[in-house]
ZAMARGU-4260 file (C-alpha; in steps of 0.2 Angstrom, whole numbers, plus 5000, padded with zeros to 4 digits):
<rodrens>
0) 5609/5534/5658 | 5607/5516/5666 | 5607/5517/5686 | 5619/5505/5690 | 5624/5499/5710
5) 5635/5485/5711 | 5651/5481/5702 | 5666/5468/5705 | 5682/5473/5699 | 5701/5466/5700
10) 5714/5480/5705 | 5733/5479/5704 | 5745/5491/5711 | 5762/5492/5701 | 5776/5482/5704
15) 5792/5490/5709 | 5805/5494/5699 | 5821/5483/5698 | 5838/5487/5706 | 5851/5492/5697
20) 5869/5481/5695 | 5883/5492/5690 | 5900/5499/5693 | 5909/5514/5689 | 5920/5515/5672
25) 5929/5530/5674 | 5944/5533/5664 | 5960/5536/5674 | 5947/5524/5689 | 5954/5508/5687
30) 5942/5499/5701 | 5926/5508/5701 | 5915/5504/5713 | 5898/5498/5714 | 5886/5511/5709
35) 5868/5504/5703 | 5853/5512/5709 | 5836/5507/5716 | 5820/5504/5708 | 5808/5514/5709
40) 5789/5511/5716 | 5775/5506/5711 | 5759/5515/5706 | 5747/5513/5722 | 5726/5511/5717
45) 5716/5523/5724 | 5698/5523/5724 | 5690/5541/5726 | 5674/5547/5728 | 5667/5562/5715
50) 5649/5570/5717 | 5652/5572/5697 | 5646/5552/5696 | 5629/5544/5699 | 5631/5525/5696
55) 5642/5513/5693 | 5637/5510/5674 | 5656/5512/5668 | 5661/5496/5680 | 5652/5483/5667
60) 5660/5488/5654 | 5680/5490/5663 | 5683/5477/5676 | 5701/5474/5677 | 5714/5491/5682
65) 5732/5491/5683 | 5743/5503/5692 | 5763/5505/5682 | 5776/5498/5690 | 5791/5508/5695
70) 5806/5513/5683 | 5819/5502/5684 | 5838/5510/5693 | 5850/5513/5683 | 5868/5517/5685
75) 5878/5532/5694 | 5868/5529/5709 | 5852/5533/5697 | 5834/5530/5706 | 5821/5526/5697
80) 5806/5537/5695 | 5791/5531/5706 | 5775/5526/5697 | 5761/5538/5695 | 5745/5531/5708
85) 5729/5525/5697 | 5714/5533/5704 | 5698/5527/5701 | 5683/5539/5704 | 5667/5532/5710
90) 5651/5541/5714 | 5649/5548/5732 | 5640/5534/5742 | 5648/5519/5734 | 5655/5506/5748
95) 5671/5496/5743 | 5673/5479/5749 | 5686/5463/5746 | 5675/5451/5738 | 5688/5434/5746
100) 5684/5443/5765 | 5670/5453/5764 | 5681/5465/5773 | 5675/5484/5770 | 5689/5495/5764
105) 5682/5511/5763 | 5664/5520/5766 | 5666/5534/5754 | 5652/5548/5758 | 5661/5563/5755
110) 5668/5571/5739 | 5686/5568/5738 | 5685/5555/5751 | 5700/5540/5745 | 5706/5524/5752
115) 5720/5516/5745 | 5714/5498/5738 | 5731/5491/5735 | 5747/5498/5736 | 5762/5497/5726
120) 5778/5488/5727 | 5795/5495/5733 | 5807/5494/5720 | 5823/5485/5723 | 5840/5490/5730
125) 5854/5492/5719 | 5872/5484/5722 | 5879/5500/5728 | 5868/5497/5746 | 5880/5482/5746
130) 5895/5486/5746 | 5909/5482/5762 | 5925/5483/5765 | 5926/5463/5763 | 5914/5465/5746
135) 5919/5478/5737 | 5909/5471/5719 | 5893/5466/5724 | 5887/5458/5710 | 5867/5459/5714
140) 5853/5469/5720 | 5839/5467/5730 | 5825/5462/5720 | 5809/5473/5718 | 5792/5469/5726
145) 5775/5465/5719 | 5762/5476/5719 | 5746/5470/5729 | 5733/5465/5720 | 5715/5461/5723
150) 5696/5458/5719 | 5685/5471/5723 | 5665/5475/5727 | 5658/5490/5724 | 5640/5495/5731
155) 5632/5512/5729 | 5618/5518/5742 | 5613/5534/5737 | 5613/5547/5751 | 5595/5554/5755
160) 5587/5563/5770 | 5571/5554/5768 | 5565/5538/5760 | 5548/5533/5752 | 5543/5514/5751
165) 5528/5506/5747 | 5519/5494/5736 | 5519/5498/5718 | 5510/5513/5710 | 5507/5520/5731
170) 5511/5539/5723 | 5531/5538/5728 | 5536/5545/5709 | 5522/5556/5708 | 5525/5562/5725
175) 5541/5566/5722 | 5539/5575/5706 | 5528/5587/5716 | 5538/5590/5728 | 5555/5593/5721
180) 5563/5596/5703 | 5564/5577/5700 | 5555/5571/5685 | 5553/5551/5685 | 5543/5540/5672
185) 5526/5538/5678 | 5511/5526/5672 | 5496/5516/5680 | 5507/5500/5677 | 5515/5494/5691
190) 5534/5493/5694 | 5535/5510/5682 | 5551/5517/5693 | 5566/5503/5690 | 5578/5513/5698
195) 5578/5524/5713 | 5576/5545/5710 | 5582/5558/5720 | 5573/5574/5721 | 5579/5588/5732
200) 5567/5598/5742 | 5570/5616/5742 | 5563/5624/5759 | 5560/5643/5763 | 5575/5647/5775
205) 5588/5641/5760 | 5589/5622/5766 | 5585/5609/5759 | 5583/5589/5759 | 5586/5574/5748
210) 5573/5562/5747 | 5574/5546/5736 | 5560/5537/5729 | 5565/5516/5731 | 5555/5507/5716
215) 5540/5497/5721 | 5540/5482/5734 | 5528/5468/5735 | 5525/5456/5749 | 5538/5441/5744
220) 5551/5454/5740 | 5565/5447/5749 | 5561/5429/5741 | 5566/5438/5724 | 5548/5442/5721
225) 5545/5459/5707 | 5558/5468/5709 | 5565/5460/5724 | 5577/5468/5738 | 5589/5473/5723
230) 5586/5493/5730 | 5584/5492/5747 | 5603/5496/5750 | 5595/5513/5746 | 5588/5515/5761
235) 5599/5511/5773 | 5608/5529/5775 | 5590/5538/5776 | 5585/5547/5792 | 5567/5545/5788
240) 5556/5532/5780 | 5541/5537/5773 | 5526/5521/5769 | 5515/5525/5757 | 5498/5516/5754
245) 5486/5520/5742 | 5468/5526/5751 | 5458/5527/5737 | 5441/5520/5733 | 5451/5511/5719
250) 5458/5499/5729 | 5452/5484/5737 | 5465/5477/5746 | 5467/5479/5767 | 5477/5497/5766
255) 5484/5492/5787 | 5490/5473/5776 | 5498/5486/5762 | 5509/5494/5775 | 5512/5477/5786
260) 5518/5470/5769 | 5530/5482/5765 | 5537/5484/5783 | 5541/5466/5784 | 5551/5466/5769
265) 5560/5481/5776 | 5564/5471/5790 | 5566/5453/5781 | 5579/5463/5773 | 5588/5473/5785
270) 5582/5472/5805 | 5593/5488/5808 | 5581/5498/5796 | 5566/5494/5808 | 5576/5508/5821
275) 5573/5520/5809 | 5561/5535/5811 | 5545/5532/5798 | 5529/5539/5797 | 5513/5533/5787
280) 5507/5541/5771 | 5489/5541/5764 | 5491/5544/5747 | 5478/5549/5733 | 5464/5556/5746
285) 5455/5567/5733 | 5449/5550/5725 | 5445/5541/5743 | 5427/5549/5744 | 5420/5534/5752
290) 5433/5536/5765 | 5434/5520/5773 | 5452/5514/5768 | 5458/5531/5774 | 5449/5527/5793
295) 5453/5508/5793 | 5472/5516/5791 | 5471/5533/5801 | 5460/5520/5815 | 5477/5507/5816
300) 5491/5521/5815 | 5482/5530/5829 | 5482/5514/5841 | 5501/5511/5838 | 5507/5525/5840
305) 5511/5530/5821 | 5512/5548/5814 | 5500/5547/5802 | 5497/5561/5787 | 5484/5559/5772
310) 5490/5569/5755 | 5486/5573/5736 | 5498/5576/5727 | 5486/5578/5712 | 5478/5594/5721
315) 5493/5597/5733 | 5483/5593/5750 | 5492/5589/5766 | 5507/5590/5754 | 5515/5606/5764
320) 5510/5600/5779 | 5520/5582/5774 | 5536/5594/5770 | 5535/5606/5785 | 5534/5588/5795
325) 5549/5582/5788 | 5559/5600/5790 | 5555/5598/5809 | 5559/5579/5810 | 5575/5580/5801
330) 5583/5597/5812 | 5581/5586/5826 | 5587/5570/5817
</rodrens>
């Protein structure tokens, strides 16, 4: 299944249903009044949030909805029936916006969470609403109203307890895959993950977290750069961010530049995310035998001030000490 995160869409509630004109014909009745009914309304749009969705893959291929209008009134004072509402499921997460205002309409974390995107017409009034003692055959109605209609932005940021960044192949899928039931692509090529993963971590008191593993950034990420800032949205509704940088004697790069690199792209992107809660993440330390990009790293975090944790997730060191961390961080989240 493609992950898919943003869509634009046109809604349109239904219109209203028109007023009836019509008078009585009753035999022995000479002068019947007035007796049309009103219109009925229109269908509101309603976009709804269901846990049973994941993207918003089926928005590229249906852009434009329409609610029905009302039935139209007929005679003997007859209303028209009002037009069923269109609802429009989305996965949990998604954000809806107008795209003319940039207004945001509804923040839909919840399962069954709605907001009503536009709202249907009234229907008209028929002529029996018209009738006086000085207009006894009113010979109109009052006409029905138009259903709102508008363009629409969807965005879908995937809710997760705890994030992990860094630059390509930095261990975030195969971290992931260790650490929960998650199974994402991996390969020693860089940008293997296009698309975010969520795992869940199962801990031993019956909780449990989300954690979402955001595809590779490089420095120049927020120029468009690789992948560019395309799933940073992803990260915004984590509690926790976790940066991981590759230790091992493979590399040859500055590991304290690796992490500068990523963080400022973090905060080119968003300056709100630099409030969040993060810790540093040596990754691959059974392969950093000559250890000196793991002191260069550990040396840094300990002068700022930076929680600072080195793991394998090939042979599972510091790994339980990395999940116990995040248990205790996120209660007092």
């Amino acid at each position: 299944m493609k992950f898919i995160d943003y869509a634009k869409i046109f809604v349109k509630a239904g219109d209203g249903g028109r007023g009836c004109v019509s008078f009585r014909r009753e035999k022995y009745v000479p002068k019947g009044g007035p007796d049309g009914g009103d219109g009925g309304k229109g269908g509101d749009v309603i976009i709804m949030a269901s846990q049973d969705l994941h993207t918003l893959l089926d928005f590229r291929y249906k852009r434009i909805y329409k609610a029905k209008r009302g039935e139209h009134g007929k005679g003997s004072n007859k209303k028209g029936k009002d037009a069923e509402d269109l609802i429009i499921p989305v996965p949990v997460g998604t954000i809806v916006k107008d795209a003319d205002s940039g207004e945001i309409l509804g923040d839909l974390t919840e399962n069954y969470q709605s907001v009503v995107v536009a709202k249907g017409g009234k229907g008209g009034l028929g002529n029996a609403h018209f009738a006086t003692p000085t207009r006894q055959t009113p010979k109109f109605a009052l006409p029905e109203q138009k259903g709102q209609e508008r363009t629409l932005i969807l965005e879908l940021k995937l809710l997760a307890d705890v994030g992990l960044v860094g630059l390509p192949n930095a261990g975030k899928s195969t971290l992931i895959s260790v650490i929960s039931t998650a199974k994402p692509k991996i390969a020693d090529y860089p940008f293997t993950t296009l698309t975010p993963n969520l795992g869940v971590v199962k801990l031993d008191d019956f909780r449990s977290f989300v954690v979402a593993d955001i595809p590779g950034l490089i420095e120049g990420a927020h120029k468009g750069i690789g992948l560019g800032t395309e799933f940073l949205r992803h990260v915004e509704r984590t509690k926790i961010l976790l940066h991981l940088v590759d230790i091992s004697d493979s590399m040859t790069s500055d590991p304290v530049k690796d992490f500068k690199d990523i963080r400022n792209e973090l905060l080119m992107y968003n300056q709100e995310l630099g409030q969040k809660m993060f810790c540093v993440i040596g990754t691959k330390s059974d392969i950093a035998t000559k250890g000196t990009r793991l002191k260069r790293l550990q040396e840094y975090c300990e002068k700022e001030g930076i929680v600072f944790m080195p793991i394998s997730s090939a042979t599972g060191s510091g790994i339980n000490e990395l999940i116990n961390y995040l248990s205790i961080a996120l209660i007092q989240k």
